[in-house]
N, C-alpha and C positions, 0 to 999 in steps of 0.2 A: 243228743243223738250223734251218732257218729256219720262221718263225710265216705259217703261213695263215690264211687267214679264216673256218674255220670255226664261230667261238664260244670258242673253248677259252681259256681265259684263260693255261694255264699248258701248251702243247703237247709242250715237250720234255721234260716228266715222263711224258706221257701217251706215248714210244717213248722210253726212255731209252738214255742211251748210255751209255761209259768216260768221256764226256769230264770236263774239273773242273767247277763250280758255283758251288761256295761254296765261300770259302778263311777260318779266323780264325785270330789267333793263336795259339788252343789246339784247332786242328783244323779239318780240310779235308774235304769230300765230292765224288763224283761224284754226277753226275746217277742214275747206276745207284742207288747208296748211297742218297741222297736220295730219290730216288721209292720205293725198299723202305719207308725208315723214316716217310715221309709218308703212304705209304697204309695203311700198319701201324696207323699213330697215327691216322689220318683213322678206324679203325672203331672205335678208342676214344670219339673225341668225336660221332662222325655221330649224328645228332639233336638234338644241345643247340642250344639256343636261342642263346646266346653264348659265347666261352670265351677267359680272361685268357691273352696270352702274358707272362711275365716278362723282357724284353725286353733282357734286355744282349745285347753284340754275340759270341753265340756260335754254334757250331753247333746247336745245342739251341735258343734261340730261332730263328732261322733255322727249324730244322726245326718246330718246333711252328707256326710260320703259315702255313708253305707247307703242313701238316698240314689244318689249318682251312680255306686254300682249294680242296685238292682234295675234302675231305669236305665242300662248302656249308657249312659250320659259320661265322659271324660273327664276328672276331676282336678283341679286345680288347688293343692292345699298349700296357704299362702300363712308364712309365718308372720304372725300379728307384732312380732318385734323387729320386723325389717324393717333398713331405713329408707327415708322416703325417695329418694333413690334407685335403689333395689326394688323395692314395692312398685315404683312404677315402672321398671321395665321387665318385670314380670307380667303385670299385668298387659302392656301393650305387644309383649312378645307371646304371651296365651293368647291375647282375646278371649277371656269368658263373655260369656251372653248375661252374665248375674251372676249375682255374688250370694251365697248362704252363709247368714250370722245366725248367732244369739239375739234376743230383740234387746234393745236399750244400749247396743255395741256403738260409738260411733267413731265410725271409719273415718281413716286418715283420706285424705281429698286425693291421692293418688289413684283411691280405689274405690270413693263413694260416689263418683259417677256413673257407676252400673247400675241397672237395674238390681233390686235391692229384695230379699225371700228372707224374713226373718223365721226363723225357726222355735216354734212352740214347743216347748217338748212337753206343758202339761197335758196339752190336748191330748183326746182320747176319740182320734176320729176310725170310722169304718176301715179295716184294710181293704187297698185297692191291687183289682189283679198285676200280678208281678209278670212283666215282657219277656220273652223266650230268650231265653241265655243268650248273647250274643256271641260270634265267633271266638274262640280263644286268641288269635290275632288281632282282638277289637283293643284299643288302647281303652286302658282303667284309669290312672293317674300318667299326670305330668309332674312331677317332682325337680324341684330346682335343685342344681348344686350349688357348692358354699362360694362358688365365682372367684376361686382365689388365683386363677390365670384369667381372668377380665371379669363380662358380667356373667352370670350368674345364667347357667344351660339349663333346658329342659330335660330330663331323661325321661321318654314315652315308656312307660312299663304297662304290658299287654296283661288281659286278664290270665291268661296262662301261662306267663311268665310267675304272676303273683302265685298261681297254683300249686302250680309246679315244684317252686321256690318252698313253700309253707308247708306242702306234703314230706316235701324231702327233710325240712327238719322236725316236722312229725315221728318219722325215721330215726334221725339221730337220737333225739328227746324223748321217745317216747310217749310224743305231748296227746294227749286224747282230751274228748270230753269231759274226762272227770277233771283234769284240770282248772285251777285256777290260779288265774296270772294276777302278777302283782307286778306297779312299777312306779316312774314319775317322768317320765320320758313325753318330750315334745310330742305332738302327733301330726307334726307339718313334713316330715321325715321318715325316712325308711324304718329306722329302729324304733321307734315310737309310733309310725302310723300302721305300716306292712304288717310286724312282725307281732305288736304289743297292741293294735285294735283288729285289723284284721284278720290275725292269724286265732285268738282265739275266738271270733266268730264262725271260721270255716271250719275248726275243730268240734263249736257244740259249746265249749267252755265256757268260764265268765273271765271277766278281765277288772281290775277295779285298777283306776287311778288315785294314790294316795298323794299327789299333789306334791309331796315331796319325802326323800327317804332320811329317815335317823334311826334309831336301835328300836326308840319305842315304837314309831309307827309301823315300822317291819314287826317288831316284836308282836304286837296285837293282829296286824293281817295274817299271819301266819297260823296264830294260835287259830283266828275266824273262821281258818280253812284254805290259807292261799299253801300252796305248790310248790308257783314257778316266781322267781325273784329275775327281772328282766333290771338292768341298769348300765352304767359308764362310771368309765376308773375313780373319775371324780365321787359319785355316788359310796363306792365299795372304800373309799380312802374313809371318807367320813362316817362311814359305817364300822368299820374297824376301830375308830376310834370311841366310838362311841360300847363298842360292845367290849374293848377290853375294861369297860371299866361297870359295865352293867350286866352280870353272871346270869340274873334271872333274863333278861332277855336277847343274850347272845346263846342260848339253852331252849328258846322260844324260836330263833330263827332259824337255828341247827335241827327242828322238825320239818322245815320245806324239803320238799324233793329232787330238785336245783335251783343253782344258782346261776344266774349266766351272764357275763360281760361281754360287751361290744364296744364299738366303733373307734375304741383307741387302745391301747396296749392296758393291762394291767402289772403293778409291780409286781418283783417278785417277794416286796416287801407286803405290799398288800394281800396277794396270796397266804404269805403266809401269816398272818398277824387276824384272817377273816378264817384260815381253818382250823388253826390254835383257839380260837373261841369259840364255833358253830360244831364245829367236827365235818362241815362240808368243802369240799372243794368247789371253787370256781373255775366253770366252765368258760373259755373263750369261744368268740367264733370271729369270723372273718368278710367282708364284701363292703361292697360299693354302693351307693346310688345308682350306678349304673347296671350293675350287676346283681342286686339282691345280694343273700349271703352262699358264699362258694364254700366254706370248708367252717365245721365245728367239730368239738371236743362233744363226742359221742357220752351218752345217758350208762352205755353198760362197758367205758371203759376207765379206767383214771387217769383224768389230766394232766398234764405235761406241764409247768408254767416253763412262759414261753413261746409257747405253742397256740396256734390256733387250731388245733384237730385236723382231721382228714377230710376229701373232699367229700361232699354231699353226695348221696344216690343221684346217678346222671350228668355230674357235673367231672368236668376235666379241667388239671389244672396241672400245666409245664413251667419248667423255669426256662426263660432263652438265656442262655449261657453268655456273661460278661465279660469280655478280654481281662483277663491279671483279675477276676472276681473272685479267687478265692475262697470258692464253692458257693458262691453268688449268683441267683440268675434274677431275669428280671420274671416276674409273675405275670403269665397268661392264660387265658381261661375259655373254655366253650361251652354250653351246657342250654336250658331250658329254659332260664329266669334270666339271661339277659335281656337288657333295654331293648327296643327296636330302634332305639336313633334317639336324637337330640331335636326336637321341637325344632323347625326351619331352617337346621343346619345340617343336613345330609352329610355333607364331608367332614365332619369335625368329631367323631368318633374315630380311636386311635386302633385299628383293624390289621392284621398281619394278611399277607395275601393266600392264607391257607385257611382263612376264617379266623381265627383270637383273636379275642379282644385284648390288648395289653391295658395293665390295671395299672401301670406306675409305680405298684411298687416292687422292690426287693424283697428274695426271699430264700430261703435253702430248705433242702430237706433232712430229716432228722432220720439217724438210722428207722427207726418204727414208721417210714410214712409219714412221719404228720408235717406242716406246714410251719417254719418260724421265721417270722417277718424282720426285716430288721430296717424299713424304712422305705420313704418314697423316693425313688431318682431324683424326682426335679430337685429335692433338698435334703434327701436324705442320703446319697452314695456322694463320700466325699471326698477327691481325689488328692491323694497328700501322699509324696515323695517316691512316687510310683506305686503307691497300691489304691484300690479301692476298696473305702472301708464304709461298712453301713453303722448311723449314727445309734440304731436303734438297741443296737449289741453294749456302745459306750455306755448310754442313759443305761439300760439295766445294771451294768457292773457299775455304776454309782451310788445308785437305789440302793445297792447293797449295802452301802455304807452308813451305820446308825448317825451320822450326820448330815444327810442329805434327805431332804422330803422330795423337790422336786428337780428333775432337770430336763435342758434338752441341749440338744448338740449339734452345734451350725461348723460347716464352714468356713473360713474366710477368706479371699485373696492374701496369695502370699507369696514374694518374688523367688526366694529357695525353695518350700515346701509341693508349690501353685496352689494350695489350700491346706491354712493351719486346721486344728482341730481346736473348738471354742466352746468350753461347755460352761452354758446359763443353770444356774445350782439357787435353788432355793433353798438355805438351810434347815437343820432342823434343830433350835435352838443358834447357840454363837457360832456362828460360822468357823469352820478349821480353818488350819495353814492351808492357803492352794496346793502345797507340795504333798500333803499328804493325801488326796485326793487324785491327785497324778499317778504317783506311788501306786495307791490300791487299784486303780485302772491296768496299769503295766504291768502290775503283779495277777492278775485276773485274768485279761487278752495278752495284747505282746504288744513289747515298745512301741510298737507303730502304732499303734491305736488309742495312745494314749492322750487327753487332751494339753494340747500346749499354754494354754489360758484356759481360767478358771472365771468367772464373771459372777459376782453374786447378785441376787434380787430377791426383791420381795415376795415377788408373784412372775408366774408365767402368763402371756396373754392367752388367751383360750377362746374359741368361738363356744355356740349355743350348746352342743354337742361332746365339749369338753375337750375336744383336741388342740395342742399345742399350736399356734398359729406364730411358725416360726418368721416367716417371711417380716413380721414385726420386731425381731431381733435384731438388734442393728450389726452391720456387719464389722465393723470397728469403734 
């Protein structure tokens, strides 16, 4: 069925069908199935204040948050690989009233002091009447960020933030009903829980978790009938490898309708390496935890690599201009699907006094409009011998280089420079001369942007999500 505009955040539970839903490895629902078992559970939790879901990618987590948002109940999706640390001050910075698992889960002691809803998902009990939509300013989820400036914030996202957010890339996407999403994506998180389970519920579509992506797996989902391929650079790396060397099923995924990457840059070696074998381009898009997604690489236009696309229907999105930036600004934003605040901390969202929100990172704009990143201030604008240079420009024109898999590019204290430039290079096979990697940077951007050290490693550190966690880089 297709989404009206009536309020309803979640419309095709509220007339369910046969059709599928939600697909995991260890278990599939329809819509039917789904909307019994959520409204069931929804008169469990209806009234609590908040309520923990245990967040692996099951049926059962699935059903416990789409539980929560038919019952107004505030969700708390808690990543089951957090450490015991983090685990507990999330928990004691939510206070949920109970926690919804899988049955047979057993929870780490940070979090098994709550009252404890395991979730059935074979039952087949009576659907129970579903509660009058609550305001659109009603908070939906609490989503934790990754805490890499302390612990770990809540960001309240309102049910019509999430609306708003999912319509609008309906818009770009073209995403309807008939769709079917395909991914492997956490669902503790935006990209994985907002966009990859809720979004194709509000649409009507199905969504299937295949647990994890390689040539073949994508190759078969697609043939099955999947769409839309949702994933992270990490995913798309190893999918390009896998498909240059498997014709019958890089010819199998090149039937999906998009492709679409998030939450960290893709190369422009990946780029092209996935549309030399599919015949499709990958779409980027762009946003926060805090912010949902602010700007994608539109369904009826061709993608830019490099680029994150234009802003969403509704959303606004300025550079503030950076002294010596260099057609540099920093990215700010206003629009519909913003947060409403941080869980207990009112002042700790970074606000201009004309309403923007500042996102942290850097950005420029491309003659056409669109959006291209090239790093976050706190560690990505790096100030060396008067200019300011973003690291995110360097990392690509390295990518470029058929020796280089991976890199990233820090700063360093430096008494002449105030910060050298220090790029962490993953090879690809025998590491080169450092110099010729210098060389092809300068020859690329301009001397000054060139790295002054070369550092080679095995691996880059990476959180859950797959982005670079450079602040692990040592800085000497």
């Amino acid at each position: 069925m297709n989404v009206d505009a009536d309020g309803t955040l979640l419309p095709a539970l509220h007339a369910p069908s046969d059709s599928p839903a939600l697909a995991f490895p260890d278990g599939a629902l329809t819509y039917r199935e789904l909307a019994a078992l959520a409204s069931d559970l929804g008169t469990r939790i209806a009234g609590r204040s908040r309520v923990a879901v245990w967040a692996t990618p099951t049926p059962a987590a699935a059903t416990g948050i789409t539980a929560g948002l038919l019952a107004g109940v505030p969700v708390v999706p808690v990543n089951p690989r957090a450490g015991e640390r983090e685990l507990a001050h999330i928990v004691a910075n939510s206070s949920p009233e109970v926690v919804l698992t899988a049955p047979d889960v057993v929870l780490p002691e940070a979090i098994a002091h709550l009252p404890r809803i395991d979730v059935d998902v074979t039952a087949r009990p009576d659907p129970a009447p579903i509660p009058a939509e609550p305001d659109a300013a009603a908070p939906a989820l609490v989503v934790y960020t990754s805490g890499t400036t302390g612990p770990p914030k809540g960001a309240v996202l309102s049910r019509g933030a999430i609306a708003a957010d999912l319509d609008a890339l309906a818009d770009a996407w073209a995403w309807t009903a008939e769709d079917a999403l395909v991914h492997a994506l956490p669902i503790f998180h935006v990209h994985g829980l907002v966009l990859g389970t809720i979004g194709p519920l509000r649409r009507g579509g199905s969504m299937r978790h295949l647990g994890g992506i390689d040539g073949t797996r994508l190759a078969r989902a697609v043939t099955d009938g999947a769409t839309l391929v949702f994933g992270v650079p990490t995913h798309y790396h190893r999918l390009a490898a896998d498909l240059e060397t498997d014709s019958a099923a890089a010819q199998a995924v090149g039937r999906a309708r998009l492709l679409i990457s998030g939450s960290a840059a893709l190369t422009a070696v990946d780029h092209a390496q996935i549309e030399k074998a599919t015949g499709l381009a990958v779409r980027e898009r762009y946003g926060l935890t805090e912010t949902l997604i602010l700007t994608a690489a539109r369904a009826d236009e061709e993608p830019v690599v490099g680029t994150v696309g234009r802003p969403l229907p509704g959303t606004e999105v300025r550079l503030a201009p950076l002294p010596d930036g260099d057609g540099l600004g920093a990215v700010e934003v206003r629009g519909p699907q913003l947060f409403s605040g941080y869980l207990d901390l009112p002042d700790a969202a970074e606000w201009t006094d004309d309403g923007w929100f500042r996102t942290g990172d850097i950005g420029r704009w491309t003659a056409d409009g669109l959006l291209a990143l090239v790093g976050r201030q706190a560690t990505d604008l790096i100030k060396s011998g008067g200019y300011k240079i973003g690291a995110g420009e360097i990392e690509n024109a390295l990518l470029e280089h058929p020796a280089v898999a991976e890199a990233a590019v820090v700063g360093v204290p430096d008494e002449d420079l105030g910060e050298r430039i220090v790029a962490h290079v993953v090879p690809e096979g025998e590491p080169p001369v450092p110099q010729v990697l210098i060389d092809h940077v300068a020859a690329l951007l301009s001397p000054h942007k060139r790295p002054r050290e070369i550092r080679f490693a095995d691996s880059l550190p990476r959180n859950a999500m797959g982005k670079v966690q450079k602040k692990l880089l040592g800085s000497d």
